[in-house]
N, C-alpha and C positions, 0 to 999 in steps of 0.2 A: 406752514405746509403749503401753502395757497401760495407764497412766494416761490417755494423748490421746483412746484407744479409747473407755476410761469417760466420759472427759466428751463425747466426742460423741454416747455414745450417749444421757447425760443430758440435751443438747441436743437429738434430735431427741426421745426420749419426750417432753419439757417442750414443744416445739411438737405434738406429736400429741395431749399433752391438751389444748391450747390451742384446737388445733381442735377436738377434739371437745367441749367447751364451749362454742366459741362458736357450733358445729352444734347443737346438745340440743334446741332450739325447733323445729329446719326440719321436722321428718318433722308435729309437732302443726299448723304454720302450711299446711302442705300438705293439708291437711283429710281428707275420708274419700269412699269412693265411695258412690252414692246405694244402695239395696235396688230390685233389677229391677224388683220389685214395683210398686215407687209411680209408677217412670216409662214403665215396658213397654205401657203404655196409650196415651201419647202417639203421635197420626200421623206424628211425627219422629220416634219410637224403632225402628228397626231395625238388625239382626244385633250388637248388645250397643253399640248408640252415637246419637245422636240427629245429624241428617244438615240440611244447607242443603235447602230447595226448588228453590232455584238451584245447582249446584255451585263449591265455591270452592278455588284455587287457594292454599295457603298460603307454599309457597317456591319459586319457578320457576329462579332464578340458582345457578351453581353454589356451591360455598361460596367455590371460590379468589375468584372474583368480588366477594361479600361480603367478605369478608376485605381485599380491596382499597379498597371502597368505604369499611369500617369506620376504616380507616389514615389516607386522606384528609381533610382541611379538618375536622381534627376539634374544631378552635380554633373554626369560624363557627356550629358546634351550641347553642353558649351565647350570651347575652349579654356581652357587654362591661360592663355597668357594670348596679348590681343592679337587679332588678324592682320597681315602685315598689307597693306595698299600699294598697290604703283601705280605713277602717275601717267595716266595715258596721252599717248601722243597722238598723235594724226600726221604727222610730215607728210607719208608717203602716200600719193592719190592712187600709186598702178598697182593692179593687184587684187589680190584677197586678204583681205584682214577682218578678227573678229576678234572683237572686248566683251568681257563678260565683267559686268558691274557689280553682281550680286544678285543670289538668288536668281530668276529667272529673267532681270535686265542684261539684255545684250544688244552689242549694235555691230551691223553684218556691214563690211564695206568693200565693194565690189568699183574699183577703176574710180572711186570717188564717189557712188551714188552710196546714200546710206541710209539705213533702217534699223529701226529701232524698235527692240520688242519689250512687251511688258511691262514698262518702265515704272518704279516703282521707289519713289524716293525719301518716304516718310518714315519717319521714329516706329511708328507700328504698320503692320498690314491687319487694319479694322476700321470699322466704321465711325470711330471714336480715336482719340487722342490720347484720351488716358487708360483704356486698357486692350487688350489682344497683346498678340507676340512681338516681341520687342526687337530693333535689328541689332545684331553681334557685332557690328562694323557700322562705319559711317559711309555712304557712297563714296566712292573713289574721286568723285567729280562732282562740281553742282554744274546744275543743270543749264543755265545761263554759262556753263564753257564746254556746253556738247556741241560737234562740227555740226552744218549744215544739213540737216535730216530731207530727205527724199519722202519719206514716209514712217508713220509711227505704228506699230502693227500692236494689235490684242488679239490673243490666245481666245481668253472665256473671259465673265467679268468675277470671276474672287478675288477676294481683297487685296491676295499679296501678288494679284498679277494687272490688277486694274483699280488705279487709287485714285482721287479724286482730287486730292491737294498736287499731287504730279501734273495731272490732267489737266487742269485750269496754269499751270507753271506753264505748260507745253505750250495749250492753246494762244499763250500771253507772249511768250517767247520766241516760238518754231511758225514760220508758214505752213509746215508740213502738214500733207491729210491724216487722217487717223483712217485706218482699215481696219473691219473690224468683223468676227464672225456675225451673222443674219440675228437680230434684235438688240444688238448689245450698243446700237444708236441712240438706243431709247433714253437709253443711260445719260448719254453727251447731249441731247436734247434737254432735259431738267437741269443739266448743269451749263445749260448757257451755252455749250460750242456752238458756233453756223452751220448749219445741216452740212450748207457745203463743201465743209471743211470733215465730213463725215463719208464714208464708201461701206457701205456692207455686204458681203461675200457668203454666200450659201457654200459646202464643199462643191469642191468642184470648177468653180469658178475663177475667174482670173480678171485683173486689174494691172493696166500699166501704168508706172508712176516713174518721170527724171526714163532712165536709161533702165529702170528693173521692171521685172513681171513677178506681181504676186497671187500667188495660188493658196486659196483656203483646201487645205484637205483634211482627212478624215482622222479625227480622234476620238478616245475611247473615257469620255471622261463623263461629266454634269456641270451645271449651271447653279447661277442665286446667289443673293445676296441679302434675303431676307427669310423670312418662313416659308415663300413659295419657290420652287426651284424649275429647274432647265424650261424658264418661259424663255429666255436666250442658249444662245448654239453655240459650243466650242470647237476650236479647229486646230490642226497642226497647219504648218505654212509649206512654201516652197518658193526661194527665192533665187530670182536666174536674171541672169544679166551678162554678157559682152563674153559667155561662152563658159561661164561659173555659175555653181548652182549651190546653194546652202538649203538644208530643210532643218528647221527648229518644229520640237515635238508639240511645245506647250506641254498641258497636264495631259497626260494621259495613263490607262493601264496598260499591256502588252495585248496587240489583236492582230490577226493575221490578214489587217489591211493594210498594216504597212509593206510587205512584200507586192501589193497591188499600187501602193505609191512609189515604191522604185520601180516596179517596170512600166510605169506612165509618166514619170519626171526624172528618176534617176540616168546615171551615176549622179554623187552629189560629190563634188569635190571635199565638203564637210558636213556634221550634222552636229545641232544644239541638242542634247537631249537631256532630259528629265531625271533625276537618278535617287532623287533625296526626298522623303516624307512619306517612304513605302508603310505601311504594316500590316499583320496578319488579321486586323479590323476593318483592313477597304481594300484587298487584294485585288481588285480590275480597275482603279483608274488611278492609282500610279505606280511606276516601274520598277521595279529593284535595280541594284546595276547591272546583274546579270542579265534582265530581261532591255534594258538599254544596249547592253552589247549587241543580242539579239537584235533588236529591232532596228541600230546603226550597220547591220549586217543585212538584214532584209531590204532594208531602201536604197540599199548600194553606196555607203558612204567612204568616202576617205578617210579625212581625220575625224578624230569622234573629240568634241568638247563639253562636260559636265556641265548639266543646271541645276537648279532646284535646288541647293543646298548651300550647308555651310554661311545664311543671313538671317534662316528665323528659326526656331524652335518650332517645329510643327508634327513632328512624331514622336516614338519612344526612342528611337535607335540613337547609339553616340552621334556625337557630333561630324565626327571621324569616319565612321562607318562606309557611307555611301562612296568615299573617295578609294579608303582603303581595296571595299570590295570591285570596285570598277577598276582602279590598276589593276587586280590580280588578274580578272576576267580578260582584261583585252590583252594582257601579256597570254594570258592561258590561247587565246582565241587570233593571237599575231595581228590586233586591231593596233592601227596607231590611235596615239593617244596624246595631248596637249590637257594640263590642268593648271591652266591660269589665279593666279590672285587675280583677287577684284581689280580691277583694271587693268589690266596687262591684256597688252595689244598683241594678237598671235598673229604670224606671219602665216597663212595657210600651207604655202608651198617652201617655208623652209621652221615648222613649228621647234618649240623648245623641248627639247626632253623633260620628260617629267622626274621630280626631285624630289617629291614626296614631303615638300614645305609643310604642308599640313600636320605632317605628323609630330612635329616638333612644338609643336602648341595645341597639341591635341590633350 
C-alpha cells in the first residue's frame, strides 16, 4: 500500500511540475500594468480605468446559458475541409493595396509605405502554448518574408490581437515602431522592446511615420489581459498617406462615433472592419455584419474588407456566418465588397469580385 501511495504521489508531483512548466511563460505573456502617471491625463482615464464614451455592455447571458450555447453545434464553428491560402506578393510599390492574413492581421500599403495591424502569428491567441483557441489556418506568410514595415499598429492588448511571441519576432526582425493606444507600452516594456521603438496615442492624436499619418480614434470596446481590465486604451485607426485613406476598426461594438470619424477623416478610400465573434452575451463591443456595413457607411468608406473572423473560434456562431451575412448586407446596402483569403493581396481601385470561396468549405 505504502508503495501504490508513493508512486501516486510521484504521479501527480511529475503532473504538477508539468504544469508548472508548461505555465512559466503565462504571468511574462500577461504583460504589466501601465504607471497612473502616463495615462491619468487621458479624458478616458477615470477612478483607476479608462471608460467607453458610449457605455458597453460586456456579458449580459447568464453563464448556464453560455455554457449551453458553448455545448451546441460545436462541429459548424470550423470548416469542413481546410482554408485555402495565397501566396502574397508585393511587386507593386504604386497604389493601394491591402492583405488580410487572418483574423484581425493585415497590412495596408499605401505607394509603398506599409503597416501592419495586429499581428498575430502564433498556434493559439493565449497566454499559454498549450491552451486557448487554436488557429484554423497557418499564416499565409512567416514573418521573416513580411515587406519592409513603416509601422506596426495595435488596436487594444487581447490576446488574439496582441501576442507576445509575434512581438519579440517583430521587434528582432522589423526596424519598424510599434504604435500603440495610450498604456499598452507597458506591455513592450516588461517584454524587453526599446521604449524607443514604442509611440502611444491617446484618441485623437496623430503620429507621422515613412510617408503615413496615423490617427488613434475612438472605439467602443475594453482592455486586459489578466483579472484586472481597461488599465490600457483601445483604438480604431486612420491611416492617410500620398492622398489615400484606410480606417481599420479594431474590436469594437457599433456607436455613433463613427459617423463623427468620417466627417473628421473621411472619405476613406477603404475600411478593415471587424464582423466576426458578435453574440447576444456581449452586444456593444463587437459588431455583427450588419452593424459593420453600418459603421463602413458612417465613416464614409469605399471598399469594405472583413476582419475578425474565419482564424479562431471565439463565438457561438458558424464559422461561415459572419461572411455569409455581410455579402447579403452590402449587396442589400450597394456597399462594394472585396473578401479575401488569407493572403491575398487586394488591389483597392481595381478589387476582386467576391466568390463566395468560403462557402465551399464551410
Amino acid at each position: 500500500m505504502a508503495k501504490k501511495s508513493t508512486w501516486a504521489l510521484g504521479i501527480l508531483g511529475a503532473a504538477a511540475a508539468a504544469l508548472a512548466w508548461a505555465a512559466r511563460d503565462v504571468p511574462r505573456a500577461m504583460g504589466a500594468s501601465p504607471e497612473e502617471r502616463r495615462v491619468a491625463p487621458s479624458p478616458q482615464w477615470r477612478d483607476g480605468k479608462f471608460h467607453n464614451r458610449v457605455p458597453a455592455r460586456t456579458l449580459t447571458q447568464p453563464a448556464g446559458s453560455m455554457l449551453g450555447s458553448f455545448l451546441r453545434d460545436r462541429e459548424r464553428r470550423k470548416p469542413r475541409l481546410p482554408i485555402p491560402l495565397a501566396a502574397p506578393s508585393h511587386a507593386t510599390t504604386q497604389g493601394l493595396h491591402l492583405t488580410w492574413y487572418g483574423h484581425s492581421s493585415a497590412l495596408v500599403e499605401i505607394d509603398g509605405d506599409r503597416v501592419l495591424f495586429d499581428p498575430v502569428w502564433s498556434e493559439r491567441c493565449s497566454p499559454s502554448h498549450l491552451v486557448g483557441p487554436r488557429r484554423l489556418h497557418e499564416p499565409p506568410v512567416e514573418i521573416y518574408e513580411l515587406p519592409t514595415l513603416a509601422a506596426i499598429v495595435i488596436s487594444h492588448d487581447h490576446y488574439d490581437h496582441l501576442d507576445l511571441p509575434t512581438i519579440q519576432e517583430l521587434a528582432r526582425t522589423s526596424t519598424a515602431p510599434f504604435v500603440v493606444p495610450l498604456g499598452v507600452g507597458a506591455h513592450f516594456a516588461t517584454w524587453g522592446v526599446p521604449p524607443e521603438r514604442v509611440i502611444e496615442l491617446d484618441w485623437d492624436e496623430s503620429i507621422t511615420v515613412a510617408g503615413l499619418t496615423l490617427t488613434a480614434t475612438e472605439a467602443r470596446h475594453f482592455s486586459g489581459r489578466g483579472l484586472t481590465r481597461d488599465e490600457t486604451l483601445w483604438a480604431s485607426w486612420v491611416v492617410a498617406g500620398h492622398g489615400r485613406k484606410v480606417f481599420y476598426t479594431g474590436d469594437s461594438g457599433y456607436f455613433d462615433g463613427y459617423a463623427e470619424i468620417g466627417a473628421a477623416h473621411g472619405p476613406f478610400d477603404a475600411t478593415l472592419m471587424q464582423i466576426g465573434a458578435y453574440g447576444d452575451g456581449w452586444p456593444d463591443i463587437h459588431m455583427t455584419p450588419e452593424d459593420a456595413v453600418r459603421a463602413h457607411q458612417a465613416v464614409r468608406g469605399g471598399l469594405l474588407i472583413p476582419l475578425h473572423w474565419g482564424t479562431f473560434v471565439l463565438a457561438f456562431h458558424d464559422w461561415s456566418e459572419p461572411a455569409d451575412r455581410l455579402w447579403s448586407e452590402a449587396k442589400a446596402e450597394g456597399v462594394t465588397l472585396a473578401v479575401p483569403r488569407p493572403g491575398e493581396r487586394v488591389d483597392v481601385d481595381t478589387p476582386p469580385a467576391v466568390d463566395g470561396w468560403w462557402q465551399a468549405i464551410a
